[in-house]
N, C-alpha and C positions, 0 to 999 in steps of 0.2 A: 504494500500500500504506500509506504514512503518513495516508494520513485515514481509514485502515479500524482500523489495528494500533499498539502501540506496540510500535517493535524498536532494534534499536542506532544507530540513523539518528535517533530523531526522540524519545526518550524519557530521554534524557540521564541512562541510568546506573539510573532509578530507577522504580518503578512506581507507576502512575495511578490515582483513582479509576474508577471502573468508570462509562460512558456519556458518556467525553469527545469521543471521536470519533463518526464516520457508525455505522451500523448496515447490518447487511448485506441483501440485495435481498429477505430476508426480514424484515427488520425486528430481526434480532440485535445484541446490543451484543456488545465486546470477543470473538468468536470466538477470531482469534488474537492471538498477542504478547501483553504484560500480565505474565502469569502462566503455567505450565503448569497443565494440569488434569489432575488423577489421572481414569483410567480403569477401569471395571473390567473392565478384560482383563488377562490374565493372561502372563508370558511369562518361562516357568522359573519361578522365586520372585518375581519380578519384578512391579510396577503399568507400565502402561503411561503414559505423560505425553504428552498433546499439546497442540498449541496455539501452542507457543512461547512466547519471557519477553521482558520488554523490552530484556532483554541478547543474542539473537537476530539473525541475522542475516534480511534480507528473506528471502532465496532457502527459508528455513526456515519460512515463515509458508505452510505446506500442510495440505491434509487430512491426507496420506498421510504429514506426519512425523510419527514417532514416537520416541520416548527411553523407556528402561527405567529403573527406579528401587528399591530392596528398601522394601516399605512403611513402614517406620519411618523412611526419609530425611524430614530437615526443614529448608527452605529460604525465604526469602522468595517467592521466586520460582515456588513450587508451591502451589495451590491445588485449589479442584474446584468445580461451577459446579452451583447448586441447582436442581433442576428439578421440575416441577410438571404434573399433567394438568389440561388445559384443558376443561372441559365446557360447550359453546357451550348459550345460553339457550333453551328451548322453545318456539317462537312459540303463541301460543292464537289457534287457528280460530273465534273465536265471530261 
């Protein structure tokens, strides 16, 4: 997990740039640990966080965790990860 995540094991308290470690078997950088990242789901008043922070323990560094947050919470440790659609290039048949 430490060459994937920064968690409370291997991040000494503090958070990283982004693309220090391995990337995942997809080629993603920083999934989890780092940072949480706001989600938009909803749950009561509630943003959803996933992810994990580098204050984190391993066992925390899953898909399936999640933490609740009132969206005006503001921490070091909460972020949100920018995303983009990828439109692959046209090959030309001539």
């Amino acid at each position: 997990t430490e060459s994937y995540a920064w968690c409370e094991t291997n991040a000494g308290m503090r958070s990283w740039p982004s693309g220090q470690l391995k990337p995942n078997d997809l080629g993603l950088f920083d999934m989890y640990g780092n940072a949480f990242e706001w989600c938009d789901d909803l749950d009561k008043n509630d943003r959803v966080l996933r992810g994990g922070t580098y204050r984190s323990f391993r066992a925390d560094l899953a898909s399936d965790y999640r933490r609740t947050s009132p969206p005006w919470t503001e921490f070091n440790s909460i972020g949100f990860r920018i995303g983009r659609t990828f439109e692959p290039e046209e090959s030309s048949s001539d």
